[in-house]
N, C-alpha and C positions, 0 to 999 in steps of 0.2 A: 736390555731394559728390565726392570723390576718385574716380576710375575705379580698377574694382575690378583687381589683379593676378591673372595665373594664371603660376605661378613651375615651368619644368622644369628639373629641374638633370641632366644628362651628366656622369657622375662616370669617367673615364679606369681602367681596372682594368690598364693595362699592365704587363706584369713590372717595370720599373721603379721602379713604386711603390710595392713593399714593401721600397724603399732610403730611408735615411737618415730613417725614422719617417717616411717620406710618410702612407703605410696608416695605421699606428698612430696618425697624429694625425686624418686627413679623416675617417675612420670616425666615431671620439667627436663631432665636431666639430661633423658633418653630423645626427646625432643629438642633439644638441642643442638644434640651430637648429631642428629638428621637430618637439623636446619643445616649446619656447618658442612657437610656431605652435601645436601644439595649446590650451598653456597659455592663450595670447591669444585664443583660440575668436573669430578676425575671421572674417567672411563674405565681406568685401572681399580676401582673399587665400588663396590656395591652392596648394598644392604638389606636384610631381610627382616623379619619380626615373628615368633609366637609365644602369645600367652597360655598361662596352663593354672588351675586351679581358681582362676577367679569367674566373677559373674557371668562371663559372657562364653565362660568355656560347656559346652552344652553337655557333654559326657561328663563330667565333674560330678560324683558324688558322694558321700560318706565312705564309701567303700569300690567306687570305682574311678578311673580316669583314662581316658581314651576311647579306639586307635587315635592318634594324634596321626594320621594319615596325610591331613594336610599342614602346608605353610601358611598362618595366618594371613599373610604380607610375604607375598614370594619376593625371594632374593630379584633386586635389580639397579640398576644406574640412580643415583637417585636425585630425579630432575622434580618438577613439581607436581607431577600426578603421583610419583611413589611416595612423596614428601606425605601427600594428603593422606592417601593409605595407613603409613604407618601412624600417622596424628590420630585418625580415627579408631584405629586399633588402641590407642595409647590411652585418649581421652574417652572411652566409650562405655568404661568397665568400671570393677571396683575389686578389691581383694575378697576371696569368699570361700573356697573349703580345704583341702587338704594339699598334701605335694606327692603327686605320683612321679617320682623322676625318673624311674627307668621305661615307663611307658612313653611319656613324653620324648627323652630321650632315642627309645628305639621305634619311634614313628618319626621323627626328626633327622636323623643320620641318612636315611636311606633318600629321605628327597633333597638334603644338600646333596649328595655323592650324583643322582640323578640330577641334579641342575644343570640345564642348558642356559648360559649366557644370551640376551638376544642386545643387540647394538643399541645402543653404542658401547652395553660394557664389553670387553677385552674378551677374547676367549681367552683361555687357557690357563685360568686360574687356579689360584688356591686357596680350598677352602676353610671356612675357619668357624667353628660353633662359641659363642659366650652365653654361656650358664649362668646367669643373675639369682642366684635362691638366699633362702632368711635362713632355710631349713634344715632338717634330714627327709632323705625320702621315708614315706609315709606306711609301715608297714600292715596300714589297714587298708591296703590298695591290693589289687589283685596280684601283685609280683613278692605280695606279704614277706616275709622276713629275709628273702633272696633282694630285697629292694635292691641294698650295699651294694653284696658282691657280684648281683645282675649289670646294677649301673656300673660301677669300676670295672668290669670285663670287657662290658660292650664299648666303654669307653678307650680302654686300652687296644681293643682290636681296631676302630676306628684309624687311633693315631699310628697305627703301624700296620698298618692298611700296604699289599705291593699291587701295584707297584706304586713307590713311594706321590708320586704325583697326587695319584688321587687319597693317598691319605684327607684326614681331616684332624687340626689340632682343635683341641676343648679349652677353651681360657675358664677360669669360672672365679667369679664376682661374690663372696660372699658376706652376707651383709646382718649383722649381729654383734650380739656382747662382746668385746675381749679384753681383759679375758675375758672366757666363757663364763657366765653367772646360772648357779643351781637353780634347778628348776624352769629353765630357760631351754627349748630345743633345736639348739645350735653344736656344731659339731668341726672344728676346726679343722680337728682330724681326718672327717670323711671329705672335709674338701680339697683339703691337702691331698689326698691319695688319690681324688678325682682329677684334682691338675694333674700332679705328676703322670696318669693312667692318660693323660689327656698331650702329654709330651708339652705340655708349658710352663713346668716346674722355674720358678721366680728366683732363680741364682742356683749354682750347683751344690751350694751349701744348705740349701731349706730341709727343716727338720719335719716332718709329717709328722711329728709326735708335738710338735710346739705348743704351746698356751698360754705363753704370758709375754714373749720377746716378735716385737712384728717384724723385727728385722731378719728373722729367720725364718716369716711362713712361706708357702708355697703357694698360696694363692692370689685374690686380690680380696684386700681384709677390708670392710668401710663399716664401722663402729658409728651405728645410730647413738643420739642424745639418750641419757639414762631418762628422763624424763618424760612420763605418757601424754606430756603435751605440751611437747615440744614450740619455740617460740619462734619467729618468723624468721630470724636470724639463723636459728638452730638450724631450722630445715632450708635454709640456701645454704649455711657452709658445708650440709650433708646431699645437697645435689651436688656442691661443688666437689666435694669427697667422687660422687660417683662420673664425673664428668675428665677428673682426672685419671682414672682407673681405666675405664673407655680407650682414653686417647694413648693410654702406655700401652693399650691394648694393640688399638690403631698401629702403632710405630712396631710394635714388636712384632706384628702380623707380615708388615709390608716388607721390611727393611731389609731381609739375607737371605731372600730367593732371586737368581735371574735369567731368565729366558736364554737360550743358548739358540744360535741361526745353526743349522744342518748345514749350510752351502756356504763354502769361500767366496768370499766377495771378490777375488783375483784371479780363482781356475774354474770357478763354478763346481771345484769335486765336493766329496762330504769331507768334514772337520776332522782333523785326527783330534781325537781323545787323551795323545799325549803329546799332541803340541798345543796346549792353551796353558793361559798364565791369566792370573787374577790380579789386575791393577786397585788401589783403593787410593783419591787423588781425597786427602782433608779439607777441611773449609780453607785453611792458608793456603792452598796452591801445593804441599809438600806432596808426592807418590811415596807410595811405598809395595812392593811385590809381597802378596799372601801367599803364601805355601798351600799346598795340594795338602790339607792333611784334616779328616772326620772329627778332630777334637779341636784344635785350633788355627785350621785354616780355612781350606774348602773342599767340597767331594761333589760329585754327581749324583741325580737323581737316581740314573741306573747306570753303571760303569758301561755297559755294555750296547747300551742305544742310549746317552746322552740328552737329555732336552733340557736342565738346568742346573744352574753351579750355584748349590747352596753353601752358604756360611754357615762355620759353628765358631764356639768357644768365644776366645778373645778377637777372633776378626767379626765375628757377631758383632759383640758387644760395642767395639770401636765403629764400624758402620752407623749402627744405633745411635751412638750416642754425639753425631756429628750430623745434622741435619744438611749441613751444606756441604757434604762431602761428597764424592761419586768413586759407584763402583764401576770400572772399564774390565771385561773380558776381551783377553789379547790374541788373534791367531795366529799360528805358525811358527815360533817357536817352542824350542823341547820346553814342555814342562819343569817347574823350579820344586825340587823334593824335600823336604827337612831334612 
């Protein structure tokens, strides 16, 4: 079975964001994507919520931010009482002072990492941070000019975290001019370097140096209306910008982890590790056998105690990109090698 998600989203509440229908569109947007979670009532995935830098963040100030110690809206199933949570969270506030990201970030990581699941979501999950910012972290915050390379470290140790399970990937959402426009404090580049740090780099080819070509950045780019006031239209096709972003999110969270059984369903012993085979059956009914291989087939969590058979490379991407498709893990035969 697919390894169940636990999804925290960090939604940036800086002054900033109530420019150019940022606010007015992440708010409905975000709201949505929790209605649709509710709606799909999965077990296998769950959702969380914190704000940072706007009205209702009580540490927020010119010059500081934080501990961000707790979860706004702790990660969970999300039936109607978490639905309400995060609505009140969403609709309750306003944008208002600065972006402290490595604070918020390093108050944040440790309580996804400590999340206990409680039923009906899934144990045994994987967890996943989305970073929604306008901005750069804010070097008049306490972690001052270390903001950068504080956030890109800790975020890098997060995603390659051992043992691999508990890692945690960082997707990050960022939302501003592009190109970048002078005088504007948006930064492509630092986001690109926080996906990548964050092991969700957006095709093997993305350039962390990009600026003007989006088919090469690395993160998720959503290009508010030039316009300080923005027109009804503006701001639904720029929720819809962020609603699409979300769910690529969604899919590429879920899609190339899977739960591995310890015990033969035929001798009751434990699995050999080099008799399983990775089935992929397409939406037309076709199979085809994926190769054991860390770049473009599939590998283990830990070679050595086993609990999940992740995808890379091109049997990633083919998984992904085949919603009616299924992955079967095979026992008892030798392993197939490139």
């Amino acid at each position: 079975a697919a390894v169940p998600v636990y999804m925290h989203f960090v939604l940036d509440g800086s002054g900033s964001m109530s420019q150019n229908g940022k606010w007015a569109a992440a708010v409905p947007a975000l709201d949505s994507i929790f209605a649709n979670m509710k709606d799909s009532a999965d077990p296998a995935f769950g959702a969380g919520l914190t704000l940072f830098g706007d009205k209702n963040d009580k540490t927020i100030t010119d010059t500081n931010g934080g501990p961000y110690d707790k979860m706004d809206v702790p990660v969970g199933f999300v039936d109607a009482a978490q639905l309400s949570r995060l609505k009140a969270r969403l609709y309750s506030t306003a944008p208002y002072l600065g972006t402290p990201t490595f604070e918020v970030l390093s108050g944040q990581y440790p309580l996804l990492r400590q999340f206990a699941p409680a039923a009906p979501l899934q144990p045994g999950g994987k967890r996943v941070l989305v970073f929604i910012t306008d901005g750069v972290p804010d070097v008049d915050m306490p972690a001052g000019q270390n903001e950068v390379p504080w956030s890109l470290d800790l975020c890098r140790k997060q995603s390659g975290f051992v043992p691999t399970k508990d890692a945690i990937d960082t997707f990050v959402v960022g939302v501003g001019p592009f190109p970048p426009i002078r005088g504007v404090d948006y930064s492509p580049g630092f986001l690109a370097s926080l996906a990548i740090a964050g092991g969700t780099q957006q095709g093997a080819a993305c350039d962390p140096d990009q600026a003007t070509d989006l088919s090469q950045l690395c993160y998720f780019q959503i290009t508010p209306p030039d316009s300080g006031s923005p027109t009804a239209a503006e701001i639904e096709a720029l929720r819809q910008k962020f609603i699409d972003a979300v769910n690529q999110i969604r899919g590429q969270a879920s899609s190339c982890e899977y739960t591995l059984s310890r015990l033969s369903g035929n001798s009751g012993s434990q699995v050999d590790p080099a008799h399983i085979n990775v089935v992929f059956t397409n939406g037309a009914g076709r199979q085809s056998l994926l190769p054991q291989s860390p770049t473009f087939g599939w590998s283990y969590d830990d070679p050595q105690n086993p609990t999940r058979v992740i995808l890379h490379g091109v049997s990633c991407d083919e998984v992904r990109a085949d919603p009616k498709g299924k992955v079967t893990v095979v026992l008892g035969c030798k392993t197939v090698l490139p």
